[in-house]
C-alpha positions as CSV (number, residue, x, y, z in Angstrom):
1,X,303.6,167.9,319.5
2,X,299.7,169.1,319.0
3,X,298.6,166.9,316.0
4,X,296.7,168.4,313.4
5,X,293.2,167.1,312.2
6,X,291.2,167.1,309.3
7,X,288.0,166.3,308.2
8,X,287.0,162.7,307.5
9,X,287.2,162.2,303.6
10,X,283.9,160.4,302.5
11,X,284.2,156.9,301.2
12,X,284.1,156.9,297.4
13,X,281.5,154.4,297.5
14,X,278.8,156.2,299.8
15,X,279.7,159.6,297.5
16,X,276.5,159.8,295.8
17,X,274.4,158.3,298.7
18,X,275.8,161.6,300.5
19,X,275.0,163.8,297.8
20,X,271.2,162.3,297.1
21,X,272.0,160.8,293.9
22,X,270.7,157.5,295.0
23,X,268.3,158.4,297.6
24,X,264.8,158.7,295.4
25,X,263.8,163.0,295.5
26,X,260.2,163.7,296.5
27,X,259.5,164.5,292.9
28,X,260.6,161.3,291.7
29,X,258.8,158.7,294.1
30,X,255.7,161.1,293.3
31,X,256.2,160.3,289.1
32,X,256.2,156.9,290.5
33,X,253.5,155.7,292.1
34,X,251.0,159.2,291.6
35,X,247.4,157.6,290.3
36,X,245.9,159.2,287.3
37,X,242.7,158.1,288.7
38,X,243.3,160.1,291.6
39,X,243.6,162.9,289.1
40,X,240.6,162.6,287.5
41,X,239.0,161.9,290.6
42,X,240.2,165.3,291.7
43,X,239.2,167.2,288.6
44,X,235.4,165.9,289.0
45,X,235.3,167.3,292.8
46,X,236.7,170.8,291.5
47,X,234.4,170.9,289.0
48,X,231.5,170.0,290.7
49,X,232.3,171.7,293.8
50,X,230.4,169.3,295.7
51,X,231.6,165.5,296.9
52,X,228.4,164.2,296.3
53,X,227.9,165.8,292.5
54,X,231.1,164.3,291.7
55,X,230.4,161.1,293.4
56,X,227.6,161.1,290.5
57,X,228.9,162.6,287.8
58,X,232.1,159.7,288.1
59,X,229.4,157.0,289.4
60,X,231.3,156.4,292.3
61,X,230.4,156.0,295.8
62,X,231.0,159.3,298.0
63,X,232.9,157.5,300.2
64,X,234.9,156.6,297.3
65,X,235.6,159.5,296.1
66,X,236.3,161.0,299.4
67,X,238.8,158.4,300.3
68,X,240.6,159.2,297.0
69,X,240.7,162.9,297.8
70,X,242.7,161.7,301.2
71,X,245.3,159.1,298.9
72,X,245.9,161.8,296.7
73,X,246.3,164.6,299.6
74,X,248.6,161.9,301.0
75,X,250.8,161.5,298.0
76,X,251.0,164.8,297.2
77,X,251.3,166.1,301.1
78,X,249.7,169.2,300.8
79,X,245.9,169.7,301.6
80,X,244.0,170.2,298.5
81,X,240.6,171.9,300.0
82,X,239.7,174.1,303.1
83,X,236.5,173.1,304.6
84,X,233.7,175.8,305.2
85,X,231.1,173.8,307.2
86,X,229.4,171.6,304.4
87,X,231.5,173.6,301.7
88,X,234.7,173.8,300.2
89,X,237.0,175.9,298.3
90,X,240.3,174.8,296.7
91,X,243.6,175.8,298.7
92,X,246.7,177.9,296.9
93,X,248.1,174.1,296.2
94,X,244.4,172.2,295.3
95,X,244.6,175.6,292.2
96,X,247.9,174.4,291.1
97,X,247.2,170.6,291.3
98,X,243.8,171.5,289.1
99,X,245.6,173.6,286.6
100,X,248.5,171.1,286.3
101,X,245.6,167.9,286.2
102,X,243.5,169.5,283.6
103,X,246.7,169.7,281.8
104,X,247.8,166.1,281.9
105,X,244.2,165.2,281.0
106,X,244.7,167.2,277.5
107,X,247.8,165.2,276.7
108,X,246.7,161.9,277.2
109,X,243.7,162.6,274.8
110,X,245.9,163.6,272.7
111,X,247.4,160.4,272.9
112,X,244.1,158.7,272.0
113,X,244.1,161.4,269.1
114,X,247.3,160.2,267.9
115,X,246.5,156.5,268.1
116,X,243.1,156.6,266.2
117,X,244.4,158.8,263.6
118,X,245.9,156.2,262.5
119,X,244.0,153.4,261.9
120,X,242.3,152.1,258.9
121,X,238.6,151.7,260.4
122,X,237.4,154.0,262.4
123,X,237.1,152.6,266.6
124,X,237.1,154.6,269.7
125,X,235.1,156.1,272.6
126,X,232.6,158.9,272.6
127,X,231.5,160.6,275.6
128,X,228.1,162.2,276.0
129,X,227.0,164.7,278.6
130,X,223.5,165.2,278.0
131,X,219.9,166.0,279.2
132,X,217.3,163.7,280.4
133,X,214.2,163.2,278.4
134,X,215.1,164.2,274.8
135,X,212.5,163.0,273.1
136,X,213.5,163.7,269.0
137,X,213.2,161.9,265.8
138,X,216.2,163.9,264.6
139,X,218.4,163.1,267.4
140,X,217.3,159.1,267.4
141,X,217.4,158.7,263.7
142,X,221.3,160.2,263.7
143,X,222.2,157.8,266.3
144,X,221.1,154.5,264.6
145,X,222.4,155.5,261.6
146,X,225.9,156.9,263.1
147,X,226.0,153.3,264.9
148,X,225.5,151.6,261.5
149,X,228.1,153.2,259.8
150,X,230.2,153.5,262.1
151,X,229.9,150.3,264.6
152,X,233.4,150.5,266.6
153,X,232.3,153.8,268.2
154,X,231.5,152.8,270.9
155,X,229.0,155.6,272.9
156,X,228.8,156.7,276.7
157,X,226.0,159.1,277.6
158,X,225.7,160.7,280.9
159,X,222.5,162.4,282.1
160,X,223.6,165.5,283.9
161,X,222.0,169.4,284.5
162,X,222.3,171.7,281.4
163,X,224.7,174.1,283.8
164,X,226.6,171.0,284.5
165,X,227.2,170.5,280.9
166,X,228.2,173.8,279.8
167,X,230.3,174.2,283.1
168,X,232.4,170.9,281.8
169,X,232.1,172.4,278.2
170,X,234.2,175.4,279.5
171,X,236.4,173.7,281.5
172,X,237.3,171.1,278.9
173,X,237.2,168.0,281.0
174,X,234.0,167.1,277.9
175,X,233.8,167.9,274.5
176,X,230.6,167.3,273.7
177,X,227.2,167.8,275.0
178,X,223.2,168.1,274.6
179,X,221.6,170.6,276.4
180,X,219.7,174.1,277.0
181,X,222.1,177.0,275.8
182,X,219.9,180.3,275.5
183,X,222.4,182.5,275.0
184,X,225.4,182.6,273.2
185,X,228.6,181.6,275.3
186,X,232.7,182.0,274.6
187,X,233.9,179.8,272.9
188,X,231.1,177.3,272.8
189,X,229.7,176.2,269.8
190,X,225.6,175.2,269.1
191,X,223.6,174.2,266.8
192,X,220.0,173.6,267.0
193,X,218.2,170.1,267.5
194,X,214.9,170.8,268.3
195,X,212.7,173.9,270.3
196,X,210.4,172.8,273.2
197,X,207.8,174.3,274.3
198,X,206.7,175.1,277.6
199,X,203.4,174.8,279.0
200,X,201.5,174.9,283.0
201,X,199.8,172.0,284.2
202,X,198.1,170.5,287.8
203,X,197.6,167.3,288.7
204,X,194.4,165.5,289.4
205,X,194.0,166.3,293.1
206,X,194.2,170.3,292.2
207,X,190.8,171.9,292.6
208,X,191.6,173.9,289.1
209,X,192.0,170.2,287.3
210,X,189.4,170.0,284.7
211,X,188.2,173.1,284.5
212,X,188.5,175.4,281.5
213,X,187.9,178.4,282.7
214,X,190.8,179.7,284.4
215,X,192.3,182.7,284.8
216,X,196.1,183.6,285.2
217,X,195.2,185.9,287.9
218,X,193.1,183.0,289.8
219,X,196.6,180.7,289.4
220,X,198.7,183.9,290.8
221,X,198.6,182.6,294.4
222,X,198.8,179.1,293.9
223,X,202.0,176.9,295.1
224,X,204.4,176.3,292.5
225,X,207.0,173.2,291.7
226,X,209.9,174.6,289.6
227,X,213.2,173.4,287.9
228,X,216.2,174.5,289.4
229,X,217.4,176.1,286.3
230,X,213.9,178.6,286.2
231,X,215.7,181.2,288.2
232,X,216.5,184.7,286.8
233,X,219.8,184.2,286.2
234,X,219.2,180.1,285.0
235,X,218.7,178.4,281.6
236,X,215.1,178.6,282.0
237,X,214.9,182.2,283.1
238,X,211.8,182.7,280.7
239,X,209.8,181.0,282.8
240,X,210.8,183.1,286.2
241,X,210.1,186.2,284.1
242,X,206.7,184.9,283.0
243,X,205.8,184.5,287.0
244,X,207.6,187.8,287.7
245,X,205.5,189.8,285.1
246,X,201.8,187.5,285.9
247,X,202.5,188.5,290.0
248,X,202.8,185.1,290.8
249,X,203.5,184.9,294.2
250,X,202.4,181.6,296.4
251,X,204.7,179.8,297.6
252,X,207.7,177.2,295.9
253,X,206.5,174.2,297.0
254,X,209.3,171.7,295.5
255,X,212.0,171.9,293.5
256,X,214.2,169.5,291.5
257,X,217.1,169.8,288.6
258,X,215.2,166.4,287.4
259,X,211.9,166.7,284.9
260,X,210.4,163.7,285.8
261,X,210.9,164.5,289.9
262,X,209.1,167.8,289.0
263,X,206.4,166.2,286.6
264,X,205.7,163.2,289.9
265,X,205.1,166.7,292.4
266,X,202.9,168.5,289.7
267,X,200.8,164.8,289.8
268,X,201.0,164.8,293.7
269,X,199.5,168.3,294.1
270,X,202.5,170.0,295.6
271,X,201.6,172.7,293.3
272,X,201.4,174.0,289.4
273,X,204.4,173.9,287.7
274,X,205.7,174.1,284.3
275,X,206.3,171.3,281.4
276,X,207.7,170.4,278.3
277,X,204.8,169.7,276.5
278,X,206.3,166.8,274.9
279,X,207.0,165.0,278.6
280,X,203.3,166.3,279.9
281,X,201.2,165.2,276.6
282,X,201.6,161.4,278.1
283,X,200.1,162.3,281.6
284,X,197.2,164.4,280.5
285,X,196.2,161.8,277.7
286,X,196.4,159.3,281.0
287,X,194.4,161.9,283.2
288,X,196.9,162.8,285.8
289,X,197.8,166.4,284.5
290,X,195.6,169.1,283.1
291,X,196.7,171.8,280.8
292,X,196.6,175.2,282.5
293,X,196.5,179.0,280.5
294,X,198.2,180.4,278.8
295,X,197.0,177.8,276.2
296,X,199.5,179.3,273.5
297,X,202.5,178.0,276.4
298,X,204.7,179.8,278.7
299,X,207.7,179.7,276.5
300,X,209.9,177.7,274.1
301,X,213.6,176.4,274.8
302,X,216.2,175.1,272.3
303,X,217.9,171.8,273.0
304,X,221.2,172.3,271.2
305,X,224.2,169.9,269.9
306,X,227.4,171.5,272.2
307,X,231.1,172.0,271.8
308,X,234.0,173.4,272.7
309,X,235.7,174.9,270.0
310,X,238.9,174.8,271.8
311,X,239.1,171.0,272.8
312,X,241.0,168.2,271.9
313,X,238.7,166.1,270.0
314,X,239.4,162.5,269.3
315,X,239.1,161.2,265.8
316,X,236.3,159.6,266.8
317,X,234.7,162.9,268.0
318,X,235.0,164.9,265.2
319,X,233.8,162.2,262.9
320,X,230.6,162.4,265.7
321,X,230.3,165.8,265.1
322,X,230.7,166.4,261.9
323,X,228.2,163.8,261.0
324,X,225.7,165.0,263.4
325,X,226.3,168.4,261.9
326,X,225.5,167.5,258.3
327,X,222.3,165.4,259.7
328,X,221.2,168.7,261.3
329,X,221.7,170.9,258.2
330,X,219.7,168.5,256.4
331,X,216.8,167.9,258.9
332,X,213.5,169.4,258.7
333,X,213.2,169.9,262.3
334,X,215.9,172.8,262.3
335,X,214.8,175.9,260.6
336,X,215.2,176.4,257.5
337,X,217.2,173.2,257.7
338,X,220.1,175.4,258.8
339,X,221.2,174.8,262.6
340,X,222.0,177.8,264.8
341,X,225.8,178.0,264.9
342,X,226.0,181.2,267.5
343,X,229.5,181.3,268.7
344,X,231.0,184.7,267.2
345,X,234.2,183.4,265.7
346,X,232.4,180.4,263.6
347,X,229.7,182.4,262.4
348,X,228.7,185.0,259.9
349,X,226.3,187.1,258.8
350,X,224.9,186.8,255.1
351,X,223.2,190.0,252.7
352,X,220.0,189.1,254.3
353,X,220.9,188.6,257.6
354,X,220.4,184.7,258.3
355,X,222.5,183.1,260.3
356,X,225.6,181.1,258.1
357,X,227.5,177.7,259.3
358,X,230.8,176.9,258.8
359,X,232.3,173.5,258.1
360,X,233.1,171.8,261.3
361,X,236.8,171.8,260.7
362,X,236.9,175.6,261.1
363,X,234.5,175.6,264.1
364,X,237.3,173.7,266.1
365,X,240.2,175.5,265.4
C-alpha cells in the first residue's frame, strides 16, 4: 500500500517565530538603538558640505564626526555620501535620511516649544549664529539688559561666515542669526543693527604707508588680501565691483572668511585690502595700518538681526526676538529708529514710501 504524506504541521508554539512576529524587523531594531546624535551629526555634514566645516560648526573633532558618519552608515546600512576625490555629494538614500532628519529635528523643538510654553518663568536655550567682530552699543546694551530680565535664558553664540548663516537660516537647522544680508532673501526676515563702512588700508612695511598722496590708479596694481565673501556673486560684492570698475588688477595675495586673519596679512604686507573701519581705527591709532583713498570709503554693509519666518521658534526665541525687535525700533542707531524689515510678506509700503514693520507675531507665521 503506497502511503500518503503530508506536510509537517508547525508546532503552535514556534507559529509566530515562523511568521516573524517575534524575530525583531529591521525597522524595529533601527527605532531602537538609532542615535539622534548621529542625526544631527549628519545634518551639520549635509549642510556644510564639508567634514571639516561641520567638524567646526558642531565643535567636534573631524575624526569625530567622520567616525559618526560610519556608525550611522552602519545602522542604517546604506551609504549616505559618494566620494569625489576630496568632495562629496549625498547618495539617493543620504537625500532621504536628510529630508527625514531635518524632519525629526522640527519635532523635537517642538517639544521644547511645548514644554516652555508652559512654565511660569521664562527658562530655556537660545542659539546664536553670528558674525565675528560686532562691535555695537545697540547690540551690547540689548544683551545685558535681555539677560537681566530675563536670567534663565541661557545664550549660545557661534561665530560662523555670513553665507553659513543664511545657508542654516534657509535650511532651518537655526532660527536665528547676525550677519551681512544685502539683498532681500525668501523667506528670511531682517532688520537692521548697524551699517559699516568700508575703507582700504596697508600696513607699515607698504611703501604707500604714510603718505597722503595717493592715487587710486598708483594702488591699481598693487597685491590685494580679500574676504572670501568680496566676490561678485558674495555678500560683499560691493567691494569686487569697486576693484572691477578702479582696474584693479595685481595679484590676490591672501584670502580668509576671518576679519582678523585678513586685518594680520594687510599688517604683514601681503598686500592692501579692505576694512571695517571700526576693526581698522584700533591699528592705525597704533601705527600698523594706514588709511588708503578713497577717503569717503569703499562701501557700507548692514549687519542685520536674521530669521526664518518659517521656523519653529521656542518660547524662549520669540521672547528673544521680539525683545530685540522693540530695542531696534527704539534705537538711534537704525534709521529713523525704524529697522529694515525686507522680506516681502512682512512688509509694506506706507503713502510716502518708507519702509513699515510688522509685529513679530505676524513676521513668523
Amino acid at each position: 500500500m503506497t502511503m500518503l504524506s503530508f506536510p509537517s504541521m508547525p508546532d503552535p508554539v514556534n507559529r509566530k517565530a515562523e511568521t516573524g512576529h517575534d524575530i525583531p524587523r529591521k525597522s524595529e531594531q533601527l527605532i531602537d538603538r538609532l542615535d539622534w546624535n548621529l542625526l544631527r551629526t549628519f545634518i551639520a555634514i549635509a549642510h556644510e558640505g564639508n567634514i571639516t566645516r561641520a567638524a567646526s560648526s558642531l565643535r567636534l573633532t573631524q575624526s569625530a564626526v567622520s567616525q559618526a558618519l560610519r556608525r550611522l552608515e552602519k545602522q542604517i546600512g546604506y551609504a549616505l555620501i559618494v566620494r569625489h576625490g576630496s568632495r562629496f555629494t549625498l547618495s539617493s538614500h543620504g537625500e532621504k535620511v536628510l529630508r527625514l532628519a531635518s524632519d525629526i529635528y522640527g519635532s523635537i523643538k517642538a517639544i521644547s516649544n511645548e514644554i516652555e510654553s508652559g512654565t511660569e518663568e521664562v527658562g530655556g536655550h537660545i542659539r546664536l549664529l553670528t558674525l565675528s567682530s560686532i562691535e555695537s552699543v545697540t547690540y551690547d546694551t540689548f544683551l545685558a539688559n535681555f539677560h537681566e530680565r530675563f536670567p534663565r535664558i541661557s545664550l549660545e553664540i557661534i561665530c560662523i561666515r555670513s553665507e553659513d548663516i543664511l545657508s542654516s537660516l534657509q535650511k532651518k537647522t537655526a532660527n536665528i542669526g547676525i550677519g551681512l544680508c544685502p539683498r532681500p532673501l525668501p523667506r528670511i526676515g531682517r532688520s537692521l543693527i548697524m551699517e559699516q563702512s568700508y575703507g582700504l588700508y596697508c600696513g607699515r612695511p607698504h611703501r604707500f604707508f604714510g603718505k597722503s598722496d595717493i592715487s587710486l590708479r598708483e594702488l591699481a596694481q598693487e597685491n590685494f588680501v580679500r574676504s572670501e565673501a568680496d566676490r561678485i556673486d558674495g555678500l560683499l560684492s560691493n567691494i569686487t565691483i569697486f576693484r572691477n570698475e578702479m582696474d584693479f588688477s595685481g595679484w590676490i595675495s591672501g584670502t580668509s572668511y576671518s576679519i582678523q586673519e585678513i586685518t594680520r596679512m594687510i599688517v604683514a604686507n601681503y598686500g592692501i585690502g579692505c576694512l571695517p573701519e571700526h576693526i581698522a581705527q584700533p591699528w592705525v591709532d597704533a601705527g600698523r595700518l594706514w588709511r588708503l583713498p578713497p577717503a569717503s570709503g569703499i562701501t557700507t554693509s548692514g549687519i542685520f538681526l536674521l530669521w526664518n519666518r518659517d521656523g519653529r521658534y521656542s518660547n524662549s526665541e520669540r521672547i528673544f526676538l521680539e525683545q530685540f525687535q522693540n530695542h531696534l525700533q527704539a534705537s538711534p542707531s537704525a534709521p529713523e529708529g525704524r529697522p529694515e524689515i525686507t522680506t516681502a510678506a512682512n512688509t509694506g509700503q506706507t503713502k510716502t514710501g518708507q519702509t513699515k514693520s510688522y509685529p513679530l507675531q505676524n513676521m513668523l507665521k
